[in-house]
N, CA, C and O atoms as a GROMACS GRO file, in nm:
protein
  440
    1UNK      N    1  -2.511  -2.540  -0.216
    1UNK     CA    2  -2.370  -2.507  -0.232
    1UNK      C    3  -2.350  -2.357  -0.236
    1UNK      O    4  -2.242  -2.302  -0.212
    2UNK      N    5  -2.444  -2.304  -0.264
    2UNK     CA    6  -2.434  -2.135  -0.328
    2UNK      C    7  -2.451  -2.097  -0.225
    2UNK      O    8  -2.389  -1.991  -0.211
    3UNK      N    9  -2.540  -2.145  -0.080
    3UNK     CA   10  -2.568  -2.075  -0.010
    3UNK      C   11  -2.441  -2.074   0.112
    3UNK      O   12  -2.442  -1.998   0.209
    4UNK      N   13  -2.325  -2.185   0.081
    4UNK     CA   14  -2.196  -2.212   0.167
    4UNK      C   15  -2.106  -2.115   0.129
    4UNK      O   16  -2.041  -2.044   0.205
    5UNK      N   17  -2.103  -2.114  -0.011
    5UNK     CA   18  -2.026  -1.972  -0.040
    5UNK      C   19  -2.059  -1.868  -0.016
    5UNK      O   20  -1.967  -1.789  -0.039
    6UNK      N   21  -2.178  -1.804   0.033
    6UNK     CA   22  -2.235  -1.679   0.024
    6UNK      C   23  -2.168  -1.687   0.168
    6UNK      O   24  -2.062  -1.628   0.190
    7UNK      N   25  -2.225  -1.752   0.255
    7UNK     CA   26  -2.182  -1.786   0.390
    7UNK      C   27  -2.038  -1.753   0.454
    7UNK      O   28  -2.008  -1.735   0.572
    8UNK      N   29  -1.943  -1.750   0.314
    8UNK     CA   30  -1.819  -1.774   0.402
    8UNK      C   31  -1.699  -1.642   0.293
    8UNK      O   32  -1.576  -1.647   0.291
    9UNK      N   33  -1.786  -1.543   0.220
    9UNK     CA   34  -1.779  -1.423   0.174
    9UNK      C   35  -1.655  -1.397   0.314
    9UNK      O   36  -1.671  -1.416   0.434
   10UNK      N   37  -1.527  -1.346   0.232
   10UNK     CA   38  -1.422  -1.280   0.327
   10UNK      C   39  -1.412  -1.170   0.288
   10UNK      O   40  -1.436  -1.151   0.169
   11UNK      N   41  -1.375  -1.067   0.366
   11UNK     CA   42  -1.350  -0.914   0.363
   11UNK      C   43  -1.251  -0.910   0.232
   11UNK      O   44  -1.185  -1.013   0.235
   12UNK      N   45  -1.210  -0.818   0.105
   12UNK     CA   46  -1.197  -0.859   0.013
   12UNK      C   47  -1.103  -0.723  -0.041
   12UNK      O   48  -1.164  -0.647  -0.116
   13UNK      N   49  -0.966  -0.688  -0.011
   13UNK     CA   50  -0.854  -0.554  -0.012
   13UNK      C   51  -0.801  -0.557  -0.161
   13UNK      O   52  -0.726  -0.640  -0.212
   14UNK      N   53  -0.847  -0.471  -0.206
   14UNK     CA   54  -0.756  -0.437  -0.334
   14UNK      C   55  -0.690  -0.353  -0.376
   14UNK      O   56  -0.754  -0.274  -0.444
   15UNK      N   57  -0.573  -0.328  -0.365
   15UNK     CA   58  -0.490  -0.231  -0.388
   15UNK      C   59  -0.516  -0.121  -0.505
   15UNK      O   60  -0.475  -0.006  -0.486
   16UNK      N   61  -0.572  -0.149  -0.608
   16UNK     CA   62  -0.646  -0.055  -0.686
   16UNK      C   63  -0.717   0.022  -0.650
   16UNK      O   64  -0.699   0.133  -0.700
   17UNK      N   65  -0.817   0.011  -0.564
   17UNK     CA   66  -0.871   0.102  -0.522
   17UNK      C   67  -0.785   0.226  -0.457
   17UNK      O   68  -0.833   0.340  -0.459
   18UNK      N   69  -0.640   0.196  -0.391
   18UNK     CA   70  -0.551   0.278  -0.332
   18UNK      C   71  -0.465   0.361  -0.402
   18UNK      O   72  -0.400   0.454  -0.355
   19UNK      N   73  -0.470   0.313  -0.550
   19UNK     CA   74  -0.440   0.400  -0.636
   19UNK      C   75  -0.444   0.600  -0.648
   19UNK      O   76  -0.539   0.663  -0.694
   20UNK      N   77  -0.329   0.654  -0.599
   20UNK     CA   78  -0.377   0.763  -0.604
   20UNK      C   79  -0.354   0.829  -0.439
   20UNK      O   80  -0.316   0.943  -0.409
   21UNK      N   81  -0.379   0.749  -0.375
   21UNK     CA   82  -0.361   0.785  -0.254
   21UNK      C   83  -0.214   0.777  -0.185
   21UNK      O   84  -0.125   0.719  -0.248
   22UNK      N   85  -0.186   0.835  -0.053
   22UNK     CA   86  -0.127   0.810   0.084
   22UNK      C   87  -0.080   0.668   0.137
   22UNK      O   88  -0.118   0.668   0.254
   23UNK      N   89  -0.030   0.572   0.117
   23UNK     CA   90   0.038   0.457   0.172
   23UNK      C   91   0.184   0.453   0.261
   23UNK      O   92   0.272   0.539   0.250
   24UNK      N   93   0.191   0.359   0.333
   24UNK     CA   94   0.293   0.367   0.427
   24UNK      C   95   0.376   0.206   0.369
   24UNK      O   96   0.341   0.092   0.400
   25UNK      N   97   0.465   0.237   0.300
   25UNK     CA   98   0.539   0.087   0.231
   25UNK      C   99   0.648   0.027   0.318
   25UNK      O  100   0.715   0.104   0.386
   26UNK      N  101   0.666  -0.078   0.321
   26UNK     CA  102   0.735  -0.152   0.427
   26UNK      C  103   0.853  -0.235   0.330
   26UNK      O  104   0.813  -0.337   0.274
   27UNK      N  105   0.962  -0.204   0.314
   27UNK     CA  106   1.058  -0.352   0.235
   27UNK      C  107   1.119  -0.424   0.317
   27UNK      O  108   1.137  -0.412   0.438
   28UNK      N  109   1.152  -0.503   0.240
   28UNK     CA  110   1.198  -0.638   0.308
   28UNK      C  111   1.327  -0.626   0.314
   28UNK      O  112   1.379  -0.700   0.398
   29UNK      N  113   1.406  -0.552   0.249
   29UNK     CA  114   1.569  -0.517   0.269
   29UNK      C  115   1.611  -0.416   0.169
   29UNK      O  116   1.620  -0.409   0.047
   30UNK      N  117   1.643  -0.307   0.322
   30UNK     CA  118   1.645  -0.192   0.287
   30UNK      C  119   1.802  -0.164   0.213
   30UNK      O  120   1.830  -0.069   0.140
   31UNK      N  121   1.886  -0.266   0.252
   31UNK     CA  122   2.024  -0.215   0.211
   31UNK      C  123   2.010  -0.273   0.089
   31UNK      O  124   2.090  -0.226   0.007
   32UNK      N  125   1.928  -0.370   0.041
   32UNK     CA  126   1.917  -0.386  -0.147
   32UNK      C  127   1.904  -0.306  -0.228
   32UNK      O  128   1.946  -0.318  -0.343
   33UNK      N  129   1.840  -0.204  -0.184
   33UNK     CA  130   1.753  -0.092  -0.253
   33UNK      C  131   1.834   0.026  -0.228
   33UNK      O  132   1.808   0.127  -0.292
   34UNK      N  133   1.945   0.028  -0.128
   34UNK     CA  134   2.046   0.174  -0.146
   34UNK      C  135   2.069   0.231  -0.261
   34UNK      O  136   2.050   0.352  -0.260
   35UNK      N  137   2.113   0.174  -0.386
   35UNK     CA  138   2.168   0.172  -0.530
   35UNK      C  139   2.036   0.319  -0.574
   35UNK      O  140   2.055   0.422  -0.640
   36UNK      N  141   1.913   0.269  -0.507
   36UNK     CA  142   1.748   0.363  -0.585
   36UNK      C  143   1.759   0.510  -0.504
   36UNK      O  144   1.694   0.605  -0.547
   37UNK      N  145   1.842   0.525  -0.389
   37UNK     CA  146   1.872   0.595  -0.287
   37UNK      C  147   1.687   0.711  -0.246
   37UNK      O  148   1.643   0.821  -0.278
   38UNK      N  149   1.632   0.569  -0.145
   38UNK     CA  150   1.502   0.616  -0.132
   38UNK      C  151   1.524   0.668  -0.032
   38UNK      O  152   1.628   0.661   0.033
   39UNK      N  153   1.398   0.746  -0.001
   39UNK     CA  154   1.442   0.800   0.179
   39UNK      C  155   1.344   0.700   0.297
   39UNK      O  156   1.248   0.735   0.364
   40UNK      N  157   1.404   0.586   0.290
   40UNK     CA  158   1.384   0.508   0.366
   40UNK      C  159   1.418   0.536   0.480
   40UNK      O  160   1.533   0.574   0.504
   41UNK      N  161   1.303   0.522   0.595
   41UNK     CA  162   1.342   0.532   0.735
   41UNK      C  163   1.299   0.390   0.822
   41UNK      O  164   1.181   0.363   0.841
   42UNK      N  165   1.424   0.292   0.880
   42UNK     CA  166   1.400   0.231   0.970
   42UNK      C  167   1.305   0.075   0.870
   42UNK      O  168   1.240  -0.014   0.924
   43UNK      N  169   1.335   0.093   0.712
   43UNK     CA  170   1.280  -0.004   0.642
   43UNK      C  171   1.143   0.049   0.560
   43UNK      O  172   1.105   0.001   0.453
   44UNK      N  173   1.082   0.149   0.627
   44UNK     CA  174   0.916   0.213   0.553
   44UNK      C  175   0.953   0.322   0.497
   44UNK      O  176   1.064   0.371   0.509
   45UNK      N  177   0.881   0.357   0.444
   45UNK     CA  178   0.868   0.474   0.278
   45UNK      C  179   0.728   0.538   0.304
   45UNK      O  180   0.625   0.473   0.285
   46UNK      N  181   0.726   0.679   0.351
   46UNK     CA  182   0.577   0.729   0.312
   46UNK      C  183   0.575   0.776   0.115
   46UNK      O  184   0.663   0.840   0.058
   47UNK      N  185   0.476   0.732   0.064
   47UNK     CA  186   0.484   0.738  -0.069
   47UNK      C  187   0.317   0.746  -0.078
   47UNK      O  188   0.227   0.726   0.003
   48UNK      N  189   0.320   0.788  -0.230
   48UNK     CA  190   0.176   0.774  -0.312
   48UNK      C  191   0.172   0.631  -0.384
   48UNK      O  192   0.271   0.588  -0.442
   49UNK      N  193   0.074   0.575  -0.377
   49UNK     CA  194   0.089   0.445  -0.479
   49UNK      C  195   0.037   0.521  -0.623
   49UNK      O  196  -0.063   0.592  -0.635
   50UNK      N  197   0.126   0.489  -0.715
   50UNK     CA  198   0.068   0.547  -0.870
   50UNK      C  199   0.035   0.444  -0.940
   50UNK      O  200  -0.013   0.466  -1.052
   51UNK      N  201   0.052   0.304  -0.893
   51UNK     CA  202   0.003   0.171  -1.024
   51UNK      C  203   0.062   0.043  -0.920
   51UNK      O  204   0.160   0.036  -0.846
   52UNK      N  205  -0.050  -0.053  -0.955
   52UNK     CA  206  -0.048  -0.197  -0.928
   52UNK      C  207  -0.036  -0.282  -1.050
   52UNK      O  208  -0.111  -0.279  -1.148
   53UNK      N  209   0.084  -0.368  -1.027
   53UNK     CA  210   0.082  -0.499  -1.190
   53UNK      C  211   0.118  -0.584  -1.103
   53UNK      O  212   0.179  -0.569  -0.997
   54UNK      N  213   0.068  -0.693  -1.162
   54UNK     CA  214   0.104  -0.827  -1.147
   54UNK      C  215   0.246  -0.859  -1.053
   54UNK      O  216   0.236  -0.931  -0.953
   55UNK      N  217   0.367  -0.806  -1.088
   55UNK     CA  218   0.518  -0.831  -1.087
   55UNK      C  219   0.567  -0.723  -0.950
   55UNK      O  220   0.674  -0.715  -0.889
   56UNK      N  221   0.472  -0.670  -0.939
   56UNK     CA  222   0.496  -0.502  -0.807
   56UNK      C  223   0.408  -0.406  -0.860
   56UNK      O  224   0.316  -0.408  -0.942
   57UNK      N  225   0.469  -0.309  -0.780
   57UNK     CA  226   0.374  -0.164  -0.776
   57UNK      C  227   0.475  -0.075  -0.794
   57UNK      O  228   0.597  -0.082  -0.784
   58UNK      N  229   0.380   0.030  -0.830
   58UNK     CA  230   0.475   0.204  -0.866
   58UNK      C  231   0.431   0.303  -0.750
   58UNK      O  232   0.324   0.316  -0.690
   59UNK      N  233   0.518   0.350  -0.744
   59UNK     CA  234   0.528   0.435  -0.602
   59UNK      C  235   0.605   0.559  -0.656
   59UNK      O  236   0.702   0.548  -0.731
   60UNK      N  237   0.550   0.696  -0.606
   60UNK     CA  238   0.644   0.795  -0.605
   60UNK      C  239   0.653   0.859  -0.434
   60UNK      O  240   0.556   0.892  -0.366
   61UNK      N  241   0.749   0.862  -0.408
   61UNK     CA  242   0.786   0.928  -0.243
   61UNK      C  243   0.787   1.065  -0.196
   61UNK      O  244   0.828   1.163  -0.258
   62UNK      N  245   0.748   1.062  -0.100
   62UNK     CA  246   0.691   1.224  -0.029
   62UNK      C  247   0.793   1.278  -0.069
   62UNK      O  248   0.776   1.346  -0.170
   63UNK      N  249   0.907   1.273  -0.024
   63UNK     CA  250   1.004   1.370  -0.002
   63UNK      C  251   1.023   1.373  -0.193
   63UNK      O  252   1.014   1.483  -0.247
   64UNK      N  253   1.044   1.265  -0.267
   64UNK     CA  254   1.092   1.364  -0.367
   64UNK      C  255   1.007   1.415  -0.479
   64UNK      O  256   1.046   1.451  -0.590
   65UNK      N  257   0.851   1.414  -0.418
   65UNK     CA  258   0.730   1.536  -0.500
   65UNK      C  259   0.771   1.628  -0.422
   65UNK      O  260   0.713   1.727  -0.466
   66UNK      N  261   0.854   1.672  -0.305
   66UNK     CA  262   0.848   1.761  -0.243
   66UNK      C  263   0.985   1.884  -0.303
   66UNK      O  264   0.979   2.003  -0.334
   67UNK      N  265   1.084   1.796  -0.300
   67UNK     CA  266   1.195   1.798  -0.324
   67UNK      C  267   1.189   1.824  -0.486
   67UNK      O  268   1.278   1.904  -0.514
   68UNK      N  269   1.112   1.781  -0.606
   68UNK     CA  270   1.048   1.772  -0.757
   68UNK      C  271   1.020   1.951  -0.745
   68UNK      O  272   1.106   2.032  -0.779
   69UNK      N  273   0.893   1.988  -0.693
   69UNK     CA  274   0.811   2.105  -0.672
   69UNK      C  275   0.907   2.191  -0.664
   69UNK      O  276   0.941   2.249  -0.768
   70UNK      N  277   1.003   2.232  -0.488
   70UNK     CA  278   1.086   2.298  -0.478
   70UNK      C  279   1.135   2.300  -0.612
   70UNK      O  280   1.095   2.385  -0.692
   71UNK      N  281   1.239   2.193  -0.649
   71UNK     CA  282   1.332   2.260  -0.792
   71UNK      C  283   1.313   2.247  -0.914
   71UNK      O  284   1.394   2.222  -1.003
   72UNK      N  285   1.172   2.272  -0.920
   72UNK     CA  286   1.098   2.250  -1.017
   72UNK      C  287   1.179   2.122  -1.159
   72UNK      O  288   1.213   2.147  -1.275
   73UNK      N  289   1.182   2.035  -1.107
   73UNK     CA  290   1.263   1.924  -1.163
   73UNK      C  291   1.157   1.812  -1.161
   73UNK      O  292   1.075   1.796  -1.072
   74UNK      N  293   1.171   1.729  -1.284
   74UNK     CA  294   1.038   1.593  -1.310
   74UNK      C  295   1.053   1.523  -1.188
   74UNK      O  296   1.150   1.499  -1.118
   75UNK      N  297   0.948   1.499  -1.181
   75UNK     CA  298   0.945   1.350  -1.070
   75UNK      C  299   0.944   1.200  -1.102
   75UNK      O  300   0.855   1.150  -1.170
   76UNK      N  301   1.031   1.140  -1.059
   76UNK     CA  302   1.033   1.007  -1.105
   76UNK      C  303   0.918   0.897  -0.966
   76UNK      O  304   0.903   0.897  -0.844
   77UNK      N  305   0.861   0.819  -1.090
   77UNK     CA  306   0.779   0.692  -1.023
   77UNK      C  307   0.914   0.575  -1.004
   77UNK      O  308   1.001   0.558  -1.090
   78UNK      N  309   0.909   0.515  -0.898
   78UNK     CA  310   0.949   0.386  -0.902
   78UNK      C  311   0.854   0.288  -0.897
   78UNK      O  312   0.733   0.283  -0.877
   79UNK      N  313   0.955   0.200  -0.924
   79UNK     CA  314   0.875   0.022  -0.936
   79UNK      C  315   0.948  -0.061  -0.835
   79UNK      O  316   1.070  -0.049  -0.824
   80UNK      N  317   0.887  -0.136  -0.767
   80UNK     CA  318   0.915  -0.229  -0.695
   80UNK      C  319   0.855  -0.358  -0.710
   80UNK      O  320   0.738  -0.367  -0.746
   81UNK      N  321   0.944  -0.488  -0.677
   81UNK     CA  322   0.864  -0.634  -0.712
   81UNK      C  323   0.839  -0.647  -0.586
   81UNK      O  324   0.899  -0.607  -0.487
   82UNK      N  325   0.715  -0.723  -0.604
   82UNK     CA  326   0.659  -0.774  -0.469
   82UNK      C  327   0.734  -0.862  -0.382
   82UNK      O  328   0.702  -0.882  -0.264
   83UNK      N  329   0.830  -0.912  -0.438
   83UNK     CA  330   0.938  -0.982  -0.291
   83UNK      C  331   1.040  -0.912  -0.242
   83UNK      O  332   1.129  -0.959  -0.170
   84UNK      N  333   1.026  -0.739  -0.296
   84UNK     CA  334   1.107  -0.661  -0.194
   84UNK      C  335   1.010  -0.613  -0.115
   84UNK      O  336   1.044  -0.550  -0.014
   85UNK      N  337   0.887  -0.630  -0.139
   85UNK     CA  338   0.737  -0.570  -0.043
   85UNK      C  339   0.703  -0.667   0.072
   85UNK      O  340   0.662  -0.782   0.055
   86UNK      N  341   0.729  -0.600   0.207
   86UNK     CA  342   0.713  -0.643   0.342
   86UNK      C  343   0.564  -0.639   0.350
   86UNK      O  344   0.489  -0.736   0.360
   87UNK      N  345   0.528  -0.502   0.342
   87UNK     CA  346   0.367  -0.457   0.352
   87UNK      C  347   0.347  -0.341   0.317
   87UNK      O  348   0.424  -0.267   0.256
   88UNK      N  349   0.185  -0.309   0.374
   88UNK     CA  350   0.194  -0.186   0.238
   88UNK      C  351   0.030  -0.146   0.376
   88UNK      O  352  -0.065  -0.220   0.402
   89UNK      N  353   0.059  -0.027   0.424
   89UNK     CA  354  -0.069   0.031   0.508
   89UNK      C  355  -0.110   0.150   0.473
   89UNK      O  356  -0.029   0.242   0.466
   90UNK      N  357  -0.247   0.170   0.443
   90UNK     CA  358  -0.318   0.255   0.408
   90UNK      C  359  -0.411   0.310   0.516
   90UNK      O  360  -0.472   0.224   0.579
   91UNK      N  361  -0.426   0.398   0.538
   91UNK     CA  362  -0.475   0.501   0.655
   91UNK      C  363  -0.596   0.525   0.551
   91UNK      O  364  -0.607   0.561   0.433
   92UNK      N  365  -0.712   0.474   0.693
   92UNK     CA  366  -0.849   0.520   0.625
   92UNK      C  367  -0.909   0.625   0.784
   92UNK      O  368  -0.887   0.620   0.905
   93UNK      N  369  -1.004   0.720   0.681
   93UNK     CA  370  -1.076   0.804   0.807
   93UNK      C  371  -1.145   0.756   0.884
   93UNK      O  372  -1.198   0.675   0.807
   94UNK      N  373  -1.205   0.732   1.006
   94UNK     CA  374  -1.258   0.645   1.116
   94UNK      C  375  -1.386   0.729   1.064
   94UNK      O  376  -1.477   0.672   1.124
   95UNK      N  377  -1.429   0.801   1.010
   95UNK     CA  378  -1.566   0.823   0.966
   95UNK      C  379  -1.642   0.758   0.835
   95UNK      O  380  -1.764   0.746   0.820
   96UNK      N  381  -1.532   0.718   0.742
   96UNK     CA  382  -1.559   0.632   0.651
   96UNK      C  383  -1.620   0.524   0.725
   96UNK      O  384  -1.736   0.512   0.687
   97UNK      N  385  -1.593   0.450   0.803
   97UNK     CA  386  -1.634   0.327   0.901
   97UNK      C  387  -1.748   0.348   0.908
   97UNK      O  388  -1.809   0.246   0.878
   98UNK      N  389  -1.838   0.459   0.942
   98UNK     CA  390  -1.939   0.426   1.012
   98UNK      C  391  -2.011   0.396   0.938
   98UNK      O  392  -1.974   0.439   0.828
   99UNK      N  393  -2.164   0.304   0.928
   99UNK     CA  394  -2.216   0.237   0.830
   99UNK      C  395  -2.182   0.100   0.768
   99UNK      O  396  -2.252   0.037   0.688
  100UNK      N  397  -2.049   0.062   0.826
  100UNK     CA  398  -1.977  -0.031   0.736
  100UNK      C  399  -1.997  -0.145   0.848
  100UNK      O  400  -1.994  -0.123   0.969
  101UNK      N  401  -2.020  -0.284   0.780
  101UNK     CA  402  -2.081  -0.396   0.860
  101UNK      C  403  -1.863  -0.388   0.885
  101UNK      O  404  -1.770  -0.359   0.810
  102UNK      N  405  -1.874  -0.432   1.030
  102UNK     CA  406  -1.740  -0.443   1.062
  102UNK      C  407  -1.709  -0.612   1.052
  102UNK      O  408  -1.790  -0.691   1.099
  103UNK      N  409  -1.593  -0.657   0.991
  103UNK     CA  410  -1.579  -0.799   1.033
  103UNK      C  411  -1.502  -0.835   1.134
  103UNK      O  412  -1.403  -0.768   1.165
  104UNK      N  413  -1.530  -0.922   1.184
  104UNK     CA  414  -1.511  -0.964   1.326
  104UNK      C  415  -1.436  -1.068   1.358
  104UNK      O  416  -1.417  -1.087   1.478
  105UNK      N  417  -1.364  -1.176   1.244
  105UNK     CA  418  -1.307  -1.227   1.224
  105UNK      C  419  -1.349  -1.384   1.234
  105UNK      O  420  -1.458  -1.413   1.184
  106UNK      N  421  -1.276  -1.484   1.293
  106UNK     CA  422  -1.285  -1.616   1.308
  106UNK      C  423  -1.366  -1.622   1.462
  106UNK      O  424  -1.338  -1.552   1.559
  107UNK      N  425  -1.462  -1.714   1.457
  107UNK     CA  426  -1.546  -1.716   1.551
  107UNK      C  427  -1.546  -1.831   1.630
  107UNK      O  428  -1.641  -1.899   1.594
  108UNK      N  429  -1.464  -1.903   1.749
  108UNK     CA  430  -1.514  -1.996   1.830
  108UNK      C  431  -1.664  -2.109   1.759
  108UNK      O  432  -1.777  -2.060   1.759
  109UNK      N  433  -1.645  -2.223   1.717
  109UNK     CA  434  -1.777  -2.288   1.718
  109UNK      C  435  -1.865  -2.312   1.803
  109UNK      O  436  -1.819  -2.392   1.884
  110UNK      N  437  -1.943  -2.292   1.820
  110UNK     CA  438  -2.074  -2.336   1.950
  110UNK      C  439  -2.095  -2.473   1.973
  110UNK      O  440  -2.179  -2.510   2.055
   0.00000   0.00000   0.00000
């Protein structure tokens, strides 16, 4: 049995690890979220992810660490629930890759 599970090990994404970084956020409806007045373009958000919970994630947005800095004014984190979250893409370096067993996905049976 142990050796069916070892067997069928899936590639395994955790958003914690992204903590801290560069993400590209996707919502599911952008005119819900006017009221937060993000600088949403076309539905996506370039942002930092600052925290993952259970209920959504915390995000602070390029433009207003940018916009924070300039007027030297606090920066606010938002929160979002995961059923305003479309998707969420993280840009990795194509040199990180190398070394890395690639998965290849679902395979035709023989």
């Amino acid at each position: 049995m142990e050796a069916i599970q070892e067997g069928l090990k899936k590639p395994r994404t955790d958003l914690s690890t992204c903590i801290g970084n560069p993400i590209l956020l996707f919502v599911k409806n952008p005119e819900a979220l006017a009221a937060l007045k993000l600088p949403l373009e076309g539905g996506q958000l370039e942002c930092r992810l600052v925290g993952v919970e259970r209920q959504g994630i915390w995000f602070e947005p390029d433009r207003w660490v940018e916009t924070a800095s300039q007027q030297k004014k606090p920066l606010h984190h938002v929160f979002l629930q995961w059923e305003e979250v479309l998707s969420i893409m993280k840009a990795y370096e194509t040199s990180d890759l190398e070394g890395v067993r690639q998965y290849r996905g679902l395979r035709p049976r023989s």
